[in-house]
N, C-alpha and C positions, 0 to 999 in steps of 0.2 A: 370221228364225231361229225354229227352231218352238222353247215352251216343252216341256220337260220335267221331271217329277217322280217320282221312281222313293220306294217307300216301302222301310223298313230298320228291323231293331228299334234299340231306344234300346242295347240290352243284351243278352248271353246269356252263358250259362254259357262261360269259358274251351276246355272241350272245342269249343264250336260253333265260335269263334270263325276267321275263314277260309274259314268253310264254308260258311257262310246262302248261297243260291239267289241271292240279290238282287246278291253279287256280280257272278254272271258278267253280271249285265247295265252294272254300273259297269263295268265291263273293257271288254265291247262298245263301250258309250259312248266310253271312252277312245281305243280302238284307231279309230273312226269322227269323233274330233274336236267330239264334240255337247257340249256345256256341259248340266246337269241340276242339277233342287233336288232335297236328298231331302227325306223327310217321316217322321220318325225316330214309330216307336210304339212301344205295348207290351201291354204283356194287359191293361190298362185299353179299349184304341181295340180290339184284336182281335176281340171279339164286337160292336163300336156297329154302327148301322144303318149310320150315313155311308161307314165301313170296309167294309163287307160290300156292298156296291151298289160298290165298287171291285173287290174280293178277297171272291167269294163264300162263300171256305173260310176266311177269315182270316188267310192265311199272306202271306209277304213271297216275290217283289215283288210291289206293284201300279205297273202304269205310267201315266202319263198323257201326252198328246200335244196340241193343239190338240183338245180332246175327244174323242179316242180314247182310250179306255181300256181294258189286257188284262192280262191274270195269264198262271203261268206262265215262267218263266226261259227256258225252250225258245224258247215262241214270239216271246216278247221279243226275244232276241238274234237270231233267224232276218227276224222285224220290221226292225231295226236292217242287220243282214250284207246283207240284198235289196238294199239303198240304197248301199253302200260296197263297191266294191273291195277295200279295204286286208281285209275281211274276208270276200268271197265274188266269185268272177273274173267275170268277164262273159261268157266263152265259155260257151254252152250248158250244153257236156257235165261242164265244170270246174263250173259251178255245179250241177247235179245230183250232183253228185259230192260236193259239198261240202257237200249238204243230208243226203245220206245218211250222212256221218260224225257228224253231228248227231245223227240219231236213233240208231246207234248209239251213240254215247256213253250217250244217256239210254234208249235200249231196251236194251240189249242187254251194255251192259257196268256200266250204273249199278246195275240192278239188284239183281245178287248182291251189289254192295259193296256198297250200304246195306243188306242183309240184314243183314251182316257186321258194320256199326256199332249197330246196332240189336241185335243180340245180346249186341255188347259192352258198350256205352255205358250200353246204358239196359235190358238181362234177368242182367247179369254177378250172379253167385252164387244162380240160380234152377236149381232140381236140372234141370229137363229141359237147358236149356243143355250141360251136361257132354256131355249122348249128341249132343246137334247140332252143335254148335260146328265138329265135324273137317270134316263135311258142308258146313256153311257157305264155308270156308274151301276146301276143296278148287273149291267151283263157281268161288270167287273166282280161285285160282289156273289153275284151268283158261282161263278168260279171260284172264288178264293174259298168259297164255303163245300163248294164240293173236294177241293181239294184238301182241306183240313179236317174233314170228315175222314179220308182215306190215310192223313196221317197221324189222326189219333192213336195213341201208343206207340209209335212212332220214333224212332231218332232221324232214320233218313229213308227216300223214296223205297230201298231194299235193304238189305239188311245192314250195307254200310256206303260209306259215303261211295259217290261214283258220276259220273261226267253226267248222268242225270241229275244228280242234286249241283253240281255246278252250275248248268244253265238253265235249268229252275229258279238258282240263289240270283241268280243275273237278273232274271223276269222280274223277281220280286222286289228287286230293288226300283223299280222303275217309280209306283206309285207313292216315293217318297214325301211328294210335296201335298199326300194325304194321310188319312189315318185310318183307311180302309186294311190296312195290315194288322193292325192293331185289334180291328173287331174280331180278330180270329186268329189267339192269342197261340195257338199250338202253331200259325205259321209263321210267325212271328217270330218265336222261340228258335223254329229251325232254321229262320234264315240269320238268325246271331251265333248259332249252332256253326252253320256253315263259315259265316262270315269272319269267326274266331279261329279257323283255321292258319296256320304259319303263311301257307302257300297264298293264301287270296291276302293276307297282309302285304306280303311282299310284293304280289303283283298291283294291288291297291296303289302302295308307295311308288313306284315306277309308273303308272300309271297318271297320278297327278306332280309327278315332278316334273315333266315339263311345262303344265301348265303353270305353275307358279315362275318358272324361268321364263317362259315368256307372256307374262301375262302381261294387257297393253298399259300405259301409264295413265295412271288416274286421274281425270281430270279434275 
């Protein structure tokens, strides 16, 4: 059984939490039955050599494998999906199809939404924000509405779940601290659809267990 290491912060700020990138590869993991160590950091390790010769931007994940080593969430989970059924088909054309829901996800619909939290989250009460924000929001909704158009009747992006609706379900969770998911109730649906899955439970739990262990003491 090959080792695995995926890296994870120690900590983030409560908005993050759910969010960090390095999930959707615990999730992959889960959904694929691979057993992994993590290797928990923080803005101490972010800038070291050691860290940087894994993760050349200093961001989380980095992966390891019997000495392969890559960054990136995308390609991580697409890494993982090749090798497993449970998250990418075998027929040809099912799996090209399934690749392409991928990049989607992260081309094409990830995008605008983290414009969206990036305005929010971290430019909220900077005067130019006021004139952007409708703009922001409008690209967002513009997407989520073509995308709920294509999942009408629908359970998942094909005909069953697959590393496509994974980092989709990931996308969608982003614009949480809105209720742009809600106006478009069939995406909504699928991403509680997804989200009720065993495997994103458990990588969920693993996921925010360290950060309540170290989370900083309350003033």
């Amino acid at each position: 059984m090959s080792k695995i290491r995926v890296s994870a912060f120690r900590w983030v700020p409560p908005f993050a939490q759910g969010l960090v990138r390095e999930f959707r590869v615990r999730w992959a993991l889960e959904e694929a039955g691979l057993p992994y160590e993590e290797r928990l950091i923080g803005p101490e390790e972010q800038p070291s050599e050691s860290y940087r010769r894994l993760q050349p931007f200093g961001q989380v994940p980095a992966y390891e494998e019997d000495g392969l080593v890559m960054f990136e969430s995308g390609a991580i989970v697409l890494h993982i999906a090749e090798r497993f059924e449970t998250l990418m088909p075998a027929e040809p054309k099912a799996r090209a199809r399934t690749k392409t829901w991928m990049f989607a996800a992260l081309n094409t619909l990830e995008p605008p939404i983290q414009n969206l939290a990036e305005v929010d989250l971290f430019r909220a009460g900077e005067e130019w924000v006021k004139q952007r924000r409708p703009q922001v929001v409008e690209a967002v909704r513009i997407r989520l509405g073509e995308l709920g158009k294509y999942m009408e009747g629908r359970e998942y992006l094909e005909e069953r779940f697959t590393a496509g609706d994974l980092l989709m379900t990931t996308v969608l969770r982003i614009p949480r601290h809105t209720e742009l998911l809600a106006e478009v109730p069939v995406l909504d649906a699928y991403r509680l659809r997804c989200e009720a899955r065993p495997a994103f439970k458990k990588a969920m739990a693993d996921h925010m267990e360290p950060f309540a262990r170290n989370a900083p003491p309350s003033r």
